[in-house]
N, C-alpha and C positions, 0 to 999 in steps of 0.2 A: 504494500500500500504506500503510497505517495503522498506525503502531503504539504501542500505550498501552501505560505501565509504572506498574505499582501501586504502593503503597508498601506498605513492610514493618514490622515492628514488634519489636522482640529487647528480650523479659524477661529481665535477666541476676540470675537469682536464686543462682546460685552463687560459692565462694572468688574464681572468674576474674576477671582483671582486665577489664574493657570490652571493652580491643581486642580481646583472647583470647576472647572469647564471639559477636564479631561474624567474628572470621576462621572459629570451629568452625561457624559457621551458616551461613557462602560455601562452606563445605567441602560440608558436608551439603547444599547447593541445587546445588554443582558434582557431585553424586552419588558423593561419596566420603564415604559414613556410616560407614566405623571409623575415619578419620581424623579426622573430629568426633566422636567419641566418646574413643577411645583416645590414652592419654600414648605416648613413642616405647617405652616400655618394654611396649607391649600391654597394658596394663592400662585398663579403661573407668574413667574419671575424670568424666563429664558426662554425662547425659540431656538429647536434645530434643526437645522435642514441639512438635510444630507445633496451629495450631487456625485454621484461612481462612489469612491472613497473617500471623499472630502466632508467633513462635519464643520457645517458654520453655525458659531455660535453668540447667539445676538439676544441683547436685552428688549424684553416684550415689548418695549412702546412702538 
């Protein structure tokens, strides 16, 4: 068995600090997209948008 692992690429265009914008995008790859989105108060704080491998990550307004 073969197996290739691509590389990825995280635009952190938002307040977030670095780490913070690479964990909400393991979140969102782990398939928990309100957790990368939402603060613990439920409130959406971040958009991300994927495009091939690319994660852009931007503040909601």
């Amino acid at each position: 068995m073969k197996c290739e692992v691509n590389t990825i690429t995280i635009k952190n265009l938002s307040t977030l600090s670095d780490h913070s914008a690479v964990a909400r995008v393991a979140s969102l790859m782990a398939g928990d997209t309100h957790s990368a989105t939402h603060d613990w108060r439920e409130v959406e704080i971040v958009k991300i948008a994927q495009r091939g491998n690319t994660y852009t990550v931007t503040d909601k307004e």
